[in-house]
C-alpha positions as a Markdown table, in Angstrom:
| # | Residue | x | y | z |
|---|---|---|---|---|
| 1 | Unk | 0.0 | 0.0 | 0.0 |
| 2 | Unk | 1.8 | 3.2 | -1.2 |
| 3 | Unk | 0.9 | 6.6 | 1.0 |
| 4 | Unk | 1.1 | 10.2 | -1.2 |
| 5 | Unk | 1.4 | 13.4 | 0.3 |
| 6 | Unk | -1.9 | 14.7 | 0.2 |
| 7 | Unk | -2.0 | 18.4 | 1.6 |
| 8 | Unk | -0.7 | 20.4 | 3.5 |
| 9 | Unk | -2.1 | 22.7 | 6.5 |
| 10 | Unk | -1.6 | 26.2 | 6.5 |
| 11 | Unk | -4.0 | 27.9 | 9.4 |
| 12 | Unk | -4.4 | 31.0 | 11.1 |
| 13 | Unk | -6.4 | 33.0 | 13.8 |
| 14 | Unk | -8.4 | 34.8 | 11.3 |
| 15 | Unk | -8.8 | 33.0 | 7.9 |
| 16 | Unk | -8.6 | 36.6 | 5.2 |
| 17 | Unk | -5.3 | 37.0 | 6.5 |
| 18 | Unk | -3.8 | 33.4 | 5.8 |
| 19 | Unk | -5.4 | 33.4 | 2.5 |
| 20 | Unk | -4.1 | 37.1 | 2.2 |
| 21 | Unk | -0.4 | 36.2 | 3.3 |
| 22 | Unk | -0.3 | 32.8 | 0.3 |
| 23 | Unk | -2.2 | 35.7 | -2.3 |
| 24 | Unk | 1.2 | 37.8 | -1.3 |
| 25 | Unk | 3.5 | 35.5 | -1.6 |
| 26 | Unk | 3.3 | 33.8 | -4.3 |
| 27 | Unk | 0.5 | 35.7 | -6.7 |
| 28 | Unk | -2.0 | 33.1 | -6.6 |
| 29 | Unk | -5.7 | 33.4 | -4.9 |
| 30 | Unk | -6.6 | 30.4 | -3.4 |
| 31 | Unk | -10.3 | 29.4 | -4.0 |
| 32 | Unk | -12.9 | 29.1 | -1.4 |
| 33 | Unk | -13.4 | 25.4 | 0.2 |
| 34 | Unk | -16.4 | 25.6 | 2.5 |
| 35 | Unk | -17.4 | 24.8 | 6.2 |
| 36 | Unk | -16.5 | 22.4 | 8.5 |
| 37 | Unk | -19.8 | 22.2 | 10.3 |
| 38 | Unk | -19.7 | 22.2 | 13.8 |
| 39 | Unk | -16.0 | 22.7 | 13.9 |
| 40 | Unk | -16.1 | 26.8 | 13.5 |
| 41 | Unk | -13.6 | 26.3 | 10.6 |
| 42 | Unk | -13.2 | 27.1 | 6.6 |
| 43 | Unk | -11.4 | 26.7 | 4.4 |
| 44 | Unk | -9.4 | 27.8 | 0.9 |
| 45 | Unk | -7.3 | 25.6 | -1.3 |
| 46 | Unk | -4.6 | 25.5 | -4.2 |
| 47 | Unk | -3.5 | 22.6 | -5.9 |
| 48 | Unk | 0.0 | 21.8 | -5.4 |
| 49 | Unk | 0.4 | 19.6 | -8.1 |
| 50 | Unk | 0.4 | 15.8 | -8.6 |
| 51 | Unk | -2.3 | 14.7 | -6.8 |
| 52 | Unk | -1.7 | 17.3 | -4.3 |
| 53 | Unk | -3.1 | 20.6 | -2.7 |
| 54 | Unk | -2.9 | 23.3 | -0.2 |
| 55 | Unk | -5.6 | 23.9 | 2.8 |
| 56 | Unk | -5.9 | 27.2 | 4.2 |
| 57 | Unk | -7.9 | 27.0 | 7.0 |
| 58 | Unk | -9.0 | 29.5 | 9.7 |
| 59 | Unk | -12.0 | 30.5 | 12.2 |
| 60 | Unk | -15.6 | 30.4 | 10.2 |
| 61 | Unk | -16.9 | 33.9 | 10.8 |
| 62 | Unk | -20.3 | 32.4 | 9.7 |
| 63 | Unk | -20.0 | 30.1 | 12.1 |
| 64 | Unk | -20.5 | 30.7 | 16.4 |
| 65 | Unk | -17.3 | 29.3 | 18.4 |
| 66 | Unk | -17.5 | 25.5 | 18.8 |
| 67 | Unk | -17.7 | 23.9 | 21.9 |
| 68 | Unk | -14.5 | 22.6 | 21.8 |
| 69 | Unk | -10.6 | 24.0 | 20.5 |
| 70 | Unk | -10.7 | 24.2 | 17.0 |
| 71 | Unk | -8.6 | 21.6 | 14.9 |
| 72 | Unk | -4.4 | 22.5 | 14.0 |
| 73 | Unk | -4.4 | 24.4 | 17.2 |
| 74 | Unk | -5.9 | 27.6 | 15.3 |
| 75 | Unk | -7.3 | 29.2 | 18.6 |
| 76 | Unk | -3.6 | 29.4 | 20.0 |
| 77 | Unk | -2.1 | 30.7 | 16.6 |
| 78 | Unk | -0.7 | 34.0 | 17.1 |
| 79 | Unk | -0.4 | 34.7 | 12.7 |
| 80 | Unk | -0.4 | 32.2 | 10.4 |
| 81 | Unk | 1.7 | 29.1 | 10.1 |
| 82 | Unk | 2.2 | 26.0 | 8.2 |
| 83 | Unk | 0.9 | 23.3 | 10.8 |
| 84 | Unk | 0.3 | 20.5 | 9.5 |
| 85 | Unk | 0.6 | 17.5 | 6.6 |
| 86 | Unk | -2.0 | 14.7 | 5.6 |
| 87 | Unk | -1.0 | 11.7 | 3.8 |
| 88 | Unk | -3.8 | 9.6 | 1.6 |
| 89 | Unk | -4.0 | 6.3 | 1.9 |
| 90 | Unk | -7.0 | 4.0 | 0.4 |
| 91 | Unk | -7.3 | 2.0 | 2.8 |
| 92 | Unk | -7.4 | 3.7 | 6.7 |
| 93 | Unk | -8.0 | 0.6 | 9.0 |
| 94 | Unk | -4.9 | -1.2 | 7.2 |
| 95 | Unk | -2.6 | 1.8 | 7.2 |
| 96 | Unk | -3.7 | 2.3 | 10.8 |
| 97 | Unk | -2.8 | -1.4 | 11.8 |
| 98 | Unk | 0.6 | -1.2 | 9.8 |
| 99 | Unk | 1.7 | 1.4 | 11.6 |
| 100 | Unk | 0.7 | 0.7 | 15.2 |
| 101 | Unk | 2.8 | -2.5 | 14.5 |
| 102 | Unk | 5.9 | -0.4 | 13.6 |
| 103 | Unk | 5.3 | 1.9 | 16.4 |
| 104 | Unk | 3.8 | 4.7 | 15.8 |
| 105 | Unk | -0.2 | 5.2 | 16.6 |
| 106 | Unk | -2.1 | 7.9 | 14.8 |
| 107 | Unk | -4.8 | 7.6 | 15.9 |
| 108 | Unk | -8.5 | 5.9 | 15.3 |
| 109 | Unk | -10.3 | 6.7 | 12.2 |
| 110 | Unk | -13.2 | 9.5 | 12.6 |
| 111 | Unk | -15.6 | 10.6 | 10.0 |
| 112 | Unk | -15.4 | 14.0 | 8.9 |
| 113 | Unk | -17.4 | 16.0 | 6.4 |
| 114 | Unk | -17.6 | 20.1 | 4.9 |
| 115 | Unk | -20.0 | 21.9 | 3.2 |
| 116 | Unk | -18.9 | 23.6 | -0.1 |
| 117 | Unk | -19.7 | 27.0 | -1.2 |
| 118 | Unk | -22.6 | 25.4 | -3.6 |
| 119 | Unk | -24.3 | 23.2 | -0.9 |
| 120 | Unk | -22.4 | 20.1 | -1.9 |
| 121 | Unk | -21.9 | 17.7 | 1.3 |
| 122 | Unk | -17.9 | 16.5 | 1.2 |
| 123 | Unk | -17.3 | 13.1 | 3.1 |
| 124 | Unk | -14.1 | 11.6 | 3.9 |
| 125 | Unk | -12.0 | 9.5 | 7.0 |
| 126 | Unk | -9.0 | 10.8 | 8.6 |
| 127 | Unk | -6.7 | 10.4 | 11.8 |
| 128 | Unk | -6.6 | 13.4 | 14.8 |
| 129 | Unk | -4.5 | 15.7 | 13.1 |
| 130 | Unk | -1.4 | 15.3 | 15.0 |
| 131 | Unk | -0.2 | 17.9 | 17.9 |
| 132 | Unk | 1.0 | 20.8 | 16.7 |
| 133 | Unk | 4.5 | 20.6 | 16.9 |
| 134 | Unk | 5.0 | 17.0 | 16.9 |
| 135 | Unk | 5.4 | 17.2 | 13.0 |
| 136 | Unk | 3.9 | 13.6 | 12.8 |
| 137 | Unk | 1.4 | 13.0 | 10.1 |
| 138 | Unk | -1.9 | 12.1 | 10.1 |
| 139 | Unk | -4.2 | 10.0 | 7.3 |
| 140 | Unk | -6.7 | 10.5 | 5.2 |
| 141 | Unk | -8.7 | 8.3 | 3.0 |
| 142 | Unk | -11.2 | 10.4 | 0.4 |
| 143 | Unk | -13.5 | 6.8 | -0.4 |
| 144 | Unk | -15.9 | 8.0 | -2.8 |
| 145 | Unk | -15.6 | 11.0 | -2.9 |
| 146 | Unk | -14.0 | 13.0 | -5.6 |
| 147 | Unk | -10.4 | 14.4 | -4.8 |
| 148 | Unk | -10.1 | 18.1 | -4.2 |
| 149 | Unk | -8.0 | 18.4 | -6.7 |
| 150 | Unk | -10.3 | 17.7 | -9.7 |
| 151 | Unk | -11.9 | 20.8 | -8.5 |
| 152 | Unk | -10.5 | 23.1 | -11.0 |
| 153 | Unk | -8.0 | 25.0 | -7.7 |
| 154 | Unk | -5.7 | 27.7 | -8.6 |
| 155 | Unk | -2.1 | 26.4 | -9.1 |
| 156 | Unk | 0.8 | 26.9 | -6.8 |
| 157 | Unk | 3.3 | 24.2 | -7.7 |
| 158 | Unk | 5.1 | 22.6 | -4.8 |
| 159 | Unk | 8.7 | 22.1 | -4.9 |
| 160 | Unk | 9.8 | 20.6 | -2.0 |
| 161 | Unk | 8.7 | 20.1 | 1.8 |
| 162 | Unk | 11.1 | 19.9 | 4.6 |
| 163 | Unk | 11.0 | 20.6 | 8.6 |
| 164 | Unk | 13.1 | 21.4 | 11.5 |
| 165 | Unk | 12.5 | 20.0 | 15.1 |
| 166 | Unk | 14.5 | 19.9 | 18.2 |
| 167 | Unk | 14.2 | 15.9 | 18.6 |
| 168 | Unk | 14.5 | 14.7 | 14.7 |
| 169 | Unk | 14.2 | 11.2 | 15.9 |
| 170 | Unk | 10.8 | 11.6 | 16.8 |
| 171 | Unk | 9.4 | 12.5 | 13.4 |
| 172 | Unk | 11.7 | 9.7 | 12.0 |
| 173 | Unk | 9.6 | 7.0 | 14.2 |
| 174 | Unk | 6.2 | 8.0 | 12.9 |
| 175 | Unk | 7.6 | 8.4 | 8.9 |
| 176 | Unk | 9.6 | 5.4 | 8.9 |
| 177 | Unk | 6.5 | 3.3 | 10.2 |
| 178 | Unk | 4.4 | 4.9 | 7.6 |
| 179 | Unk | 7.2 | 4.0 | 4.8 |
| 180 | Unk | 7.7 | 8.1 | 4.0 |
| 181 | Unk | 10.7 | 10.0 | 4.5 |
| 182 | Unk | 11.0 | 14.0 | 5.4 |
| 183 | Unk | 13.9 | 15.7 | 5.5 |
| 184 | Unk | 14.1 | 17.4 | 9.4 |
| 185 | Unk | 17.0 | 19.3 | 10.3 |
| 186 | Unk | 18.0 | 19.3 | 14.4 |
| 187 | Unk | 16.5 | 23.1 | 15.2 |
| 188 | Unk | 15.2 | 24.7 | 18.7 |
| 189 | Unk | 11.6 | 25.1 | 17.2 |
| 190 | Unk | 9.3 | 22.9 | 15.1 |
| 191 | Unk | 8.8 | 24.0 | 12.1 |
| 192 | Unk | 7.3 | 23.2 | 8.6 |
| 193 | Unk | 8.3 | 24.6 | 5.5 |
| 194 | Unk | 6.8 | 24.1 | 2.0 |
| 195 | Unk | 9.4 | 25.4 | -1.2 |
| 196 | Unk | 6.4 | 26.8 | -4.0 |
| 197 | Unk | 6.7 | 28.5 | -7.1 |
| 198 | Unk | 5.2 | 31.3 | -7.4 |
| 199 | Unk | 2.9 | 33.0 | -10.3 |
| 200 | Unk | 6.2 | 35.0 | -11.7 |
| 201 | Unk | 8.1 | 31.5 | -11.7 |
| 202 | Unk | 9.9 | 32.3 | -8.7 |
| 203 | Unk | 11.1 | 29.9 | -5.8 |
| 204 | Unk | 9.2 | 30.9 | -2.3 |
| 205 | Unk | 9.0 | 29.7 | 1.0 |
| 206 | Unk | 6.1 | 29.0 | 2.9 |
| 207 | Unk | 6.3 | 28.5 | 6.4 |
């Protein structure tokens, strides 16, 4: 069973700005995602290329606060910040089991869902995304329903990924279990960093 990179997480307190900050950057407009119901959450996405795309995520102003913290640590975030990564896999329960058995739990599976802009209903599966910090990542399987990225997103090529993180080893243990590899460097504060080209064909760094 092969894992891809699916997206990556890029969240803030207040969900303009991020989308703001990626327009800036690199030229490109991500498009509007939808709601995560009951979660206070939106979102706004670019496809990265490949299979792959970006999720901008921040507080639903249409929404009232949930009950409970809001997912990628977003009511802690100070400005935006790359958080998080998501790996697809086709079949959850397997991956799950494969990886408990090399040492690393991610979690049990939960259903999750979002409401698009045009009233569609969005299902998928996914593991807790992981602690902020811990730079561990957690699954995804899409089932049925059609991939993000045949959406017709704005295009932000990725280029590379990489990460810093004051105990590497720690990373290593859930990626190796998973079968991926990320590059982390030994650094005083996690961090994630995704290399895009920008609109003008430039390399930028979002982080």
């Amino acid at each position: 069973m092969t894992l891809v990179l699916d997206h990556l997480v890029y969240a803030g307190p207040d969900l303009a700005e991020a989308v703001a900050r990626v327009t800036a950057l690199t030229g490109v407009t991500p498009a509007p995602g939808g709601s995560h119901v009951g979660l206070g959450t939106a979102n706004h996405l670019a496809d990265l290329g490949a299979g792959m795309y970006l999720e901008v995520v921040g507080p639903d102003p249409a929404q009232p606060d949930p009950g409970s913290p809001r997912p990628f640590g977003i009511d802690d975030l100070t400005e935006p910040a790359l958080v998080a990564w998501a790996v697809r896999t086709t079949d959850l329960d397997a991956t799950i089991a494969r990886a408990r058995t090399h040492g690393f739990d991610p979690g049990d599976a939960r259903e999750m869902s979002r409401e698009t802009a045009d009233g569609e209903t969005l299902r998928w599966r996914l593991t807790p995304p992981s602690t902020p910090g811990t730079l561990r990542p957690f699954l995804i399987d899409w089932g049925s329903t059609p991939h993000p990225t045949t959406r017709g997103l704005p295009s932000i090529p990725l280029l590379m990924v990489t990460g810093t993180h004051p105990d590497p080893v720690s990373v290593h243990t859930a990626t190796d279990a998973l079968g991926l590899e990320l590059l982390v460097r030994r650094a005083g504060k996690a961090t994630l960093t995704a290399a895009l080209q920008a609109k003008n064909g430039r390399q930028v760094a979002l982080t």
